[in-house]
ROKOL-437436 format. One record per residue (C-alpha): residue in three letters; x, y, z. Coordinates in nm, 3 decimals, decimal comma, m for minus. Layout:
<nodes>
<node r="ALA" east="X" north="Y" up="Z"/>
...
</nodes>
This chain:
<nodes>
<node r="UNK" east="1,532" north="m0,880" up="m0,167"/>
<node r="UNK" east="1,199" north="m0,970" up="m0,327"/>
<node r="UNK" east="0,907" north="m0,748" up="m0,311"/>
<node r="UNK" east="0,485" north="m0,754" up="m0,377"/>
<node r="UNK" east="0,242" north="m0,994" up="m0,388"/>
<node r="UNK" east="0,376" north="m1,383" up="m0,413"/>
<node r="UNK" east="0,205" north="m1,644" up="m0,455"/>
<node r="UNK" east="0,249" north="m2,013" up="m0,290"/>
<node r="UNK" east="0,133" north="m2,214" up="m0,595"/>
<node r="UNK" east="m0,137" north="m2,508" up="m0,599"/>
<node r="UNK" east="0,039" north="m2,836" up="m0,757"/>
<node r="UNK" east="m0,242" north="m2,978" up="m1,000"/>
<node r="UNK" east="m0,221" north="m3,368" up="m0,996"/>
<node r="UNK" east="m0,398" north="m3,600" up="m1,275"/>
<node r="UNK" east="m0,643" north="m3,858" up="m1,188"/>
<node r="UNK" east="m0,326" north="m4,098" up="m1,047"/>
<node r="UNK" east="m0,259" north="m3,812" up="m0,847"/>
<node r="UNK" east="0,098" north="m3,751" up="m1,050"/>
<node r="UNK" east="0,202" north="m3,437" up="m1,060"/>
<node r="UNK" east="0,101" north="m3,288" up="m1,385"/>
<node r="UNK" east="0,377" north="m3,022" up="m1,464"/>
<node r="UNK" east="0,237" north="m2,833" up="m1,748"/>
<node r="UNK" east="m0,110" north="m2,797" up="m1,592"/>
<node r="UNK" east="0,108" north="m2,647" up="m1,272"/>
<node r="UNK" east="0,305" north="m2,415" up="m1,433"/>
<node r="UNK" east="m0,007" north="m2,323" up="m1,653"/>
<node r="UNK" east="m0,195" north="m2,220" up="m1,293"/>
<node r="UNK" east="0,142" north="m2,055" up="m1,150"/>
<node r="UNK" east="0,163" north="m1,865" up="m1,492"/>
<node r="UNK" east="m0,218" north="m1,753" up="m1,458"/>
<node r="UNK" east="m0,166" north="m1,598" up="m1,092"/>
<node r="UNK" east="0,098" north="m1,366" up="m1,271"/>
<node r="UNK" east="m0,108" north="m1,275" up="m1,557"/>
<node r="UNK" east="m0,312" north="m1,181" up="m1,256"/>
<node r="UNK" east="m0,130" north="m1,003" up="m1,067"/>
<node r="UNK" east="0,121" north="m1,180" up="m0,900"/>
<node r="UNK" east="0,476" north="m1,087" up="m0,881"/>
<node r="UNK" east="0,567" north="m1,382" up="m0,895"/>
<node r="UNK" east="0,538" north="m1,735" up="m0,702"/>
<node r="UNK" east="0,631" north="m2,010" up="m0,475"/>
<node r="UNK" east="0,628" north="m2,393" up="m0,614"/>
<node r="UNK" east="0,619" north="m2,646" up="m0,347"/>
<node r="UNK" east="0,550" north="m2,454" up="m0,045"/>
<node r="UNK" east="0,292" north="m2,601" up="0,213"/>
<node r="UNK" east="0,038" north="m2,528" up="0,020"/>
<node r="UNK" east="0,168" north="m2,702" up="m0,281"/>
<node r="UNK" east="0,144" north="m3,030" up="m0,087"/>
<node r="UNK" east="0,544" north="m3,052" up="m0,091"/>
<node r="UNK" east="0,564" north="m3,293" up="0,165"/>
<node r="UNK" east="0,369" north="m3,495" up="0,010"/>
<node r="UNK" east="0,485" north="m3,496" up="m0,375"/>
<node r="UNK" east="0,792" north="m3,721" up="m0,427"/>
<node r="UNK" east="1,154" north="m3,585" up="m0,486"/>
<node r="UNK" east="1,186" north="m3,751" up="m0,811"/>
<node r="UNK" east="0,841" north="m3,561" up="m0,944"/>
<node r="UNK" east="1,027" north="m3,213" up="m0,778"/>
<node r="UNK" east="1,292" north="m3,245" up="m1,048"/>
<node r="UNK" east="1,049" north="m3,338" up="m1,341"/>
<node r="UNK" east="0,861" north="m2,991" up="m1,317"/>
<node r="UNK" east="1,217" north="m2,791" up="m1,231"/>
<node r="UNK" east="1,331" north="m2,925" up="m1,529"/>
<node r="UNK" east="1,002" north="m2,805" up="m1,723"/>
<node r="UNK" east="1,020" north="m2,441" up="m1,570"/>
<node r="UNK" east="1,292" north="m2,305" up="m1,813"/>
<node r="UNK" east="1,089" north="m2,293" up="m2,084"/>
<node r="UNK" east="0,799" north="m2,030" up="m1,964"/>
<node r="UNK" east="0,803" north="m1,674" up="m2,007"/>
<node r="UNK" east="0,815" north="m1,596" up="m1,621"/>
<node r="UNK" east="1,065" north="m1,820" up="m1,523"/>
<node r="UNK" east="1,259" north="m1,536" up="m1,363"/>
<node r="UNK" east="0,981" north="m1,462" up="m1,132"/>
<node r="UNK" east="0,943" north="m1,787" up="m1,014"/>
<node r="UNK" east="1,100" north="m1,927" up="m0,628"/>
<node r="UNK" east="1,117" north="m2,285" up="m0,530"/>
<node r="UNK" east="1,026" north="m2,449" up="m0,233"/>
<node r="UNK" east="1,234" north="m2,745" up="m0,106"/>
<node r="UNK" east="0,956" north="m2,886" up="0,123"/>
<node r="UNK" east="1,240" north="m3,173" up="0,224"/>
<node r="UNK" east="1,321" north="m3,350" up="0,572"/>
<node r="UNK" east="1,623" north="m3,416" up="0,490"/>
<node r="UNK" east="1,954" north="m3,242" up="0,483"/>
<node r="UNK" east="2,093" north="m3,364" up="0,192"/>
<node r="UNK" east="1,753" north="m3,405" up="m0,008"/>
<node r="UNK" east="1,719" north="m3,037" up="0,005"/>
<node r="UNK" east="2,106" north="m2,972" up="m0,094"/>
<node r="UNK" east="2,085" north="m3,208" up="m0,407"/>
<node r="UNK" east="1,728" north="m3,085" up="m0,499"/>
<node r="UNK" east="1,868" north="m2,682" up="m0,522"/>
<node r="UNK" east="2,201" north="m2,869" up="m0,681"/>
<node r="UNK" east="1,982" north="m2,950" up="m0,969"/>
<node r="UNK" east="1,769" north="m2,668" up="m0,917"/>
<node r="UNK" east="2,100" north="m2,457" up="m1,003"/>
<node r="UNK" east="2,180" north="m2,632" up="m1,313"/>
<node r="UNK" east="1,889" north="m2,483" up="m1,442"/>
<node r="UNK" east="1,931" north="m2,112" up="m1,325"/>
<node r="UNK" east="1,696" north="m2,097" up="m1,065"/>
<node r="UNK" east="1,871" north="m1,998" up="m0,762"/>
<node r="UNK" east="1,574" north="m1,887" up="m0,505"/>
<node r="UNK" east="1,432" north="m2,095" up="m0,257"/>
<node r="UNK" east="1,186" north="m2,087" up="0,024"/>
<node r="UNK" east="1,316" north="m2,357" up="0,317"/>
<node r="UNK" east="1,181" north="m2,394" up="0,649"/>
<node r="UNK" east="1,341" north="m2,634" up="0,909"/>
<node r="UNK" east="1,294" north="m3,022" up="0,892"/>
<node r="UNK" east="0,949" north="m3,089" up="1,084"/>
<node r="UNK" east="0,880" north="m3,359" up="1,332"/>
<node r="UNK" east="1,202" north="m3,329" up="1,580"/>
<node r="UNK" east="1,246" north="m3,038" up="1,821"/>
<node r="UNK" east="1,511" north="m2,851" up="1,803"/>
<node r="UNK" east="1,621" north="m2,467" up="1,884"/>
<node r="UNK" east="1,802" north="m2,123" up="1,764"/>
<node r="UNK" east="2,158" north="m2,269" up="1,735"/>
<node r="UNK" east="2,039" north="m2,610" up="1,573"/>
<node r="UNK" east="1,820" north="m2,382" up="1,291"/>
<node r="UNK" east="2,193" north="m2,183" up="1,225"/>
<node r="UNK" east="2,328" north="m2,518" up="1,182"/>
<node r="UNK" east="2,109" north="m2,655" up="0,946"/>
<node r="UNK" east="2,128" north="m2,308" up="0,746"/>
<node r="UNK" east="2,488" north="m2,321" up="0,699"/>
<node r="UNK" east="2,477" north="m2,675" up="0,617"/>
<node r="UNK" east="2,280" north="m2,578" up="0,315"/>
<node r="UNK" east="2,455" north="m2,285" up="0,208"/>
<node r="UNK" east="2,870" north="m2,407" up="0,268"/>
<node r="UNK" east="2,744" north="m2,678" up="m0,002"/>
<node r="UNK" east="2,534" north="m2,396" up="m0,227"/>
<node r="UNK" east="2,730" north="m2,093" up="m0,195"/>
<node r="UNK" east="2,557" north="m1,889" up="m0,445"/>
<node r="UNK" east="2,157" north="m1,891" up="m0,399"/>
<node r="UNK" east="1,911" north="m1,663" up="m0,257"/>
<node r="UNK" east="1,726" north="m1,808" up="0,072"/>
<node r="UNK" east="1,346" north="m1,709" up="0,177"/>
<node r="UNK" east="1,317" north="m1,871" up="0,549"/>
<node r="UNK" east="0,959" north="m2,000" up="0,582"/>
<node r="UNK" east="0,889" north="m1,926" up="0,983"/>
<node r="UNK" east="0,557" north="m2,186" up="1,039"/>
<node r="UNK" east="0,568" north="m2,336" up="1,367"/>
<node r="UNK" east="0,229" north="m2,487" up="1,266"/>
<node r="UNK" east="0,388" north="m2,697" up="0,989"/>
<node r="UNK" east="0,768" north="m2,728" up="1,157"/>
<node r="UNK" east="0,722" north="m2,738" up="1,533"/>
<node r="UNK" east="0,959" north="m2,484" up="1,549"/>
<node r="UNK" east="0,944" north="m2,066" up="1,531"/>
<node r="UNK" east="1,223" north="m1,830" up="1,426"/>
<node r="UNK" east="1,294" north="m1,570" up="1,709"/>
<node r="UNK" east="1,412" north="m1,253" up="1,563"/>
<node r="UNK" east="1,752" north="m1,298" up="1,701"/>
<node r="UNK" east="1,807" north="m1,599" up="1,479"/>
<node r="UNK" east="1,702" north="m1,451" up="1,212"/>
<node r="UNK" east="1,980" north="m1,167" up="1,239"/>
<node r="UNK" east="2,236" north="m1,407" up="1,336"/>
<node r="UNK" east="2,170" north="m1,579" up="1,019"/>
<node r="UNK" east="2,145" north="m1,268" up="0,812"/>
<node r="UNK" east="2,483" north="m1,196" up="1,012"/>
<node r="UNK" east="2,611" north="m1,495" up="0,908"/>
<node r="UNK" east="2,495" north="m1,532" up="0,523"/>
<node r="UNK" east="2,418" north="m1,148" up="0,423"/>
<node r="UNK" east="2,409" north="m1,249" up="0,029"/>
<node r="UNK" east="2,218" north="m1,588" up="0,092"/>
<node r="UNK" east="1,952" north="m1,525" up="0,348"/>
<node r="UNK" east="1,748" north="m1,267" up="0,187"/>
<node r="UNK" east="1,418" north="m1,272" up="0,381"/>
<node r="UNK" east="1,129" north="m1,444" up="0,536"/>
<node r="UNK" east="0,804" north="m1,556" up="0,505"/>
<node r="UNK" east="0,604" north="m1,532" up="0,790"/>
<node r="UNK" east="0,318" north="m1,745" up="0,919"/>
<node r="UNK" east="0,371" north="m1,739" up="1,269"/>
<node r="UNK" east="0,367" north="m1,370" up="1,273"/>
<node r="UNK" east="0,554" north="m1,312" up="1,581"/>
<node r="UNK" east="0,862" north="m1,175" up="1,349"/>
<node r="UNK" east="0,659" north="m0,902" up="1,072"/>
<node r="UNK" east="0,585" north="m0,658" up="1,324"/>
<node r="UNK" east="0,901" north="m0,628" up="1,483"/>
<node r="UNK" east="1,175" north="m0,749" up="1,254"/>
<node r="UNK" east="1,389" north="m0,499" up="1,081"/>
<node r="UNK" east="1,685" north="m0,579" up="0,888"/>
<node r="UNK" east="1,789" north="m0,343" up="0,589"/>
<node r="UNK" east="1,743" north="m0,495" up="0,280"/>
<node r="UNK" east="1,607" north="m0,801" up="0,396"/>
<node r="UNK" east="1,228" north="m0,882" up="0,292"/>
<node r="UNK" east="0,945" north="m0,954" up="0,557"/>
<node r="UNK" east="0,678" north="m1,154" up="0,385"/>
<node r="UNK" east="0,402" north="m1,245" up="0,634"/>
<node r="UNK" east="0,185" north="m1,526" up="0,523"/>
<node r="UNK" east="m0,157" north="m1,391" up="0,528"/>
<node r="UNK" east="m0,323" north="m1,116" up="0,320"/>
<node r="UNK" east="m0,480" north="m0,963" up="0,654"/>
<node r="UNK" east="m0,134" north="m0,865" up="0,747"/>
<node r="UNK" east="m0,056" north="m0,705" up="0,353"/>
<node r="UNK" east="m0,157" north="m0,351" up="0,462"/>
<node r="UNK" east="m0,031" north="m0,339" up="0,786"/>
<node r="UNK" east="0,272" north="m0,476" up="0,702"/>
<node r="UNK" east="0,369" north="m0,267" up="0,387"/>
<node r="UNK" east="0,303" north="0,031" up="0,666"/>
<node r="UNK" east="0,555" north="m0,069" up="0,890"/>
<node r="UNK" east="0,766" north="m0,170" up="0,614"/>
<node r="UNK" east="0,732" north="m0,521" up="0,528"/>
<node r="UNK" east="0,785" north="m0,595" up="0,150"/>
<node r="UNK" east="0,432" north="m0,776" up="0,073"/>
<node r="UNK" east="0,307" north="m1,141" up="0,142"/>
<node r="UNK" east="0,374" north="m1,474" up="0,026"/>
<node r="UNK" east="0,043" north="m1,639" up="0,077"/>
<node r="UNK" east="m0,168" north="m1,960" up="m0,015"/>
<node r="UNK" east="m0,534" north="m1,783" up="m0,075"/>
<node r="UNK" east="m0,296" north="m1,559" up="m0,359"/>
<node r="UNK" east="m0,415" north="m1,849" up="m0,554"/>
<node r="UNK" east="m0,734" north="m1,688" up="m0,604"/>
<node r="UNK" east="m0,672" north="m1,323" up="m0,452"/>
<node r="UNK" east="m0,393" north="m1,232" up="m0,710"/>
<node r="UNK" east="m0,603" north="m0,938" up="m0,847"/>
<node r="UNK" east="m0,744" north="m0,797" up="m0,533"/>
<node r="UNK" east="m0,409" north="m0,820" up="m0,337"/>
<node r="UNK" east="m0,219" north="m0,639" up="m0,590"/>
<node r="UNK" east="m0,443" north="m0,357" up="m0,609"/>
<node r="UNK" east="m0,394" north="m0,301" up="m0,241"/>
<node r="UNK" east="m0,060" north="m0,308" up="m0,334"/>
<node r="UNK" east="m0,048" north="m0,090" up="m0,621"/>
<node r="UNK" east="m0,270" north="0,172" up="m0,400"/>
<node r="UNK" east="m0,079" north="0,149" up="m0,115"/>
<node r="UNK" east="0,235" north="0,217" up="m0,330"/>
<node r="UNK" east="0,110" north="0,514" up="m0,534"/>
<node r="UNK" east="m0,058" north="0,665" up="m0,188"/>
<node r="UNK" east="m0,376" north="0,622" up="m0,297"/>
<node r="UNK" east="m0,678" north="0,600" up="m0,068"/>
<node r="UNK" east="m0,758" north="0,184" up="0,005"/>
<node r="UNK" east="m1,106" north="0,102" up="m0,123"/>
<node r="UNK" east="m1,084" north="m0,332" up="m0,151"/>
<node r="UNK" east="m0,840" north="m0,408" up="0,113"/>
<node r="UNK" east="m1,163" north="m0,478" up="0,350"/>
<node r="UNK" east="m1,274" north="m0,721" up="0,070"/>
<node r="UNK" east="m0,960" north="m0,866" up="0,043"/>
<node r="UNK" east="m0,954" north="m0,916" up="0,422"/>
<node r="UNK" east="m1,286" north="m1,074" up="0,484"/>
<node r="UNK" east="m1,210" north="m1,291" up="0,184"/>
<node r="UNK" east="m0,906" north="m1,447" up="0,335"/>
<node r="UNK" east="m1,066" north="m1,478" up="0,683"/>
<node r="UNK" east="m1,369" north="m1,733" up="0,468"/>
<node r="UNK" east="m1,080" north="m1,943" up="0,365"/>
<node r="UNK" east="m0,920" north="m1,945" up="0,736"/>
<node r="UNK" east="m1,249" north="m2,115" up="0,841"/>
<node r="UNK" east="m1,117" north="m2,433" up="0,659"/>
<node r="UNK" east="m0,840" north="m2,587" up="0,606"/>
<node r="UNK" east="m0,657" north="m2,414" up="0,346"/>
<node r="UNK" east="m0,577" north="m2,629" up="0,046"/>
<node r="UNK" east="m0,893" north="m2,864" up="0,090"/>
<node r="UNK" east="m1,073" north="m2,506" up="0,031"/>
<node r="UNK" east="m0,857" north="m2,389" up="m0,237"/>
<node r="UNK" east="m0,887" north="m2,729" up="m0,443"/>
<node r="UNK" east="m1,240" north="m2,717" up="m0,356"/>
<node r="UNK" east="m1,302" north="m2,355" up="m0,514"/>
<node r="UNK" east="m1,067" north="m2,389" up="m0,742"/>
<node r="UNK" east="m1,274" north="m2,749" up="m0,894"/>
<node r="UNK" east="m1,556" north="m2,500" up="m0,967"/>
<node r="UNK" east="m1,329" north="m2,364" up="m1,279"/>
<node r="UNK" east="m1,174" north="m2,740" up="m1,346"/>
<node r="UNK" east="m1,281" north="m3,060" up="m1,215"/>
<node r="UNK" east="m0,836" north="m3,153" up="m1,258"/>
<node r="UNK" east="m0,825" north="m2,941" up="m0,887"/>
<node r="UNK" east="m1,016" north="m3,203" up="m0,722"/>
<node r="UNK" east="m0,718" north="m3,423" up="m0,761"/>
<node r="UNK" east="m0,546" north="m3,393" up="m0,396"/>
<node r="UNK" east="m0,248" north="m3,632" up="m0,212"/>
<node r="UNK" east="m0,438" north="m3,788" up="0,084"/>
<node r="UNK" east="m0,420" north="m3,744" up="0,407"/>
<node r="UNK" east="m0,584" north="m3,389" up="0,262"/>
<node r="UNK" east="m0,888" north="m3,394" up="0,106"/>
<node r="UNK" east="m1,150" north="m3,184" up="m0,088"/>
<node r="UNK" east="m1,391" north="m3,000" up="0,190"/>
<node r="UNK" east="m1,722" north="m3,241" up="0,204"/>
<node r="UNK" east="m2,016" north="m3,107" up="0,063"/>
<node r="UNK" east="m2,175" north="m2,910" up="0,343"/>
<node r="UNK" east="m1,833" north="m2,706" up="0,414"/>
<node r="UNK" east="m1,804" north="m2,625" up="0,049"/>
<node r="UNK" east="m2,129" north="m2,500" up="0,039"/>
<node r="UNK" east="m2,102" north="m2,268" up="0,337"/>
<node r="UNK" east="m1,762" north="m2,125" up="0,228"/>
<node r="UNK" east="m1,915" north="m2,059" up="m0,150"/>
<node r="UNK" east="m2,214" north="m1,905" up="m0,018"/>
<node r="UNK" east="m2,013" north="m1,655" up="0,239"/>
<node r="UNK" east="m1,802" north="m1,618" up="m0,073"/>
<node r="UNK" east="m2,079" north="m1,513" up="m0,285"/>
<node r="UNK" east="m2,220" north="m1,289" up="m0,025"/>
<node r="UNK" east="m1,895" north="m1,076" up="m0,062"/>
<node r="UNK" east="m1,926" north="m1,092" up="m0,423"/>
<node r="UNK" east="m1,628" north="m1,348" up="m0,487"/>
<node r="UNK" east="m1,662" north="m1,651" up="m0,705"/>
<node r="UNK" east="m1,498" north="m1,846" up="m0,962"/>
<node r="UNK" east="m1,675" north="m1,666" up="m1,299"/>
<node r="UNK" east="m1,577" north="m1,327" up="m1,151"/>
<node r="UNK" east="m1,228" north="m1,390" up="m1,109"/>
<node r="UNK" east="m1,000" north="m1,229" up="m1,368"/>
<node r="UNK" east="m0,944" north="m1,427" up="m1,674"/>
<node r="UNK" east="m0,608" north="m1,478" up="m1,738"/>
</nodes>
């Protein structure tokens, strides 16, 4: 199981848009100095579909050397079958053996084909630690909960939990000591109520702080004075598309976030401005985020 508040990490590019691995483990070390339990490299919001395989093994094969390597999880963010088996292959040799992996995208597919795919993966990695990634947004497809306990059935030590961004699982998914992760920090209160076991989201890139002390609070029973703040901040960054905001708020601190793969792109001009005035109104900018 894995438990708190996760982040899934920006990937900071230089101006060739190459991935720049110090400067990405730099920002993915920052969000645990502030507050992070630890985070996701190459999930969606990382731009994994877009960042070449070959540049996916350069920064795996930098991570070893920081402090909070054991609180880091990496995200395939692979098409293909055997792309994703030789990336956690290597990804083994280095002692990191947790992984976020949501179904191939594109093709439709159902229930049985998911469990197929699944136990592809794991008869050729036995020993890792699997986080399913449930975003029928990005995949086309949407874990129903009795997949999910098939493949829990199946794989009790390998499929550990799931992040949610459909949210049709958090609610009413309950599998002992399996972790529920929805993907948005609306759902972080609720959730931990009902027993999920926090969120892996992408705005965690700026809400470390905030989100764990609703965490922290909620664990020591305490009464909740910033989840509302943390709420209405995540619902400004809903209002755009997710990563073009982040990059865009982000730039504000260090012009190297304005670097972004195309198709995506920076928010224009008048978007930006809206979101960091509706920002400011709820007193959240770049110069009062924690330093790290």
């Amino acid at each position: 199981m894995i438990n708190g508040i996760y982040a899934a990490s920006l990937s900071l590019l230089n101006e060739n848009l190459e991935l720049d691995c110090n400067k990405t483990i730099s920002h993915a070390e920052a969000l645990i100095d502030n507050g992070c339990h630890g985070v996701v490299f190459f999930g969606s919001t990382g731009q994994s579909q877009l960042i070449s395989l070959s540049e996916k093994i350069q920064l795996i094969n930098h991570l070893p050397r920081s402090k909070y390597k054991d609180k880091f999880i990496i995200g395939t963010g692979l098409n293909s079958l055997f792309d994703t088996i030789n990336f956690m292959k290597i990804s083994k040799t280095l002692n990191f053996d947790k992984f976020l992996i949501m179904p191939p995208a594109y093709y439709k597919y159902g229930d049985e084909d998911v469990i197929s795919f699944y136990s592809r993966i794991i008869n050729e990695v036995k020993d890792c630690k699997i986080i399913l990634y449930n975003f029928e947004k990005l995949s086309g497809y949407k874990f129903s909960i009795e997949c999910v306990k098939q493949l829990v059935e199946k794989f009790p030590r390998q499929i550990i939990g799931v992040k949610d961004s459909s949210y049709n699982l958090f609610e009413n998914l309950k599998i002992e000591n399996f972790s529920v992760m929805p993907g948005s920090e609306s759902k972080l209160l609720k959730g931990l109520e009902i027993g999920c076991s926090g969120i892996i989201t992408a705005t965690t890139n700026v809400t470390s702080s905030l989100a764990r002390e609703v965490y922290d609070t909620f664990q020591n029973k305490s009464p909740q004075s910033l989840n509302k703040k943390l709420c209405d901040v995540r619902t400004v960054f809903e209002k755009y598309n997710l990563i073009s905001g982040l990059h865009s708020f982000m730039s504000k601190k260090d012009k190297i976030y304005k670097n972004i793969l195309p198709p995506l792109k920076l928010l224009s001009e008048a978007d930006e401005k809206e979101m960091l005035s509706s920002l400011n109104k709820l007193d959240f900018n770049i110069t009062n985020l924690k330093a790290a």
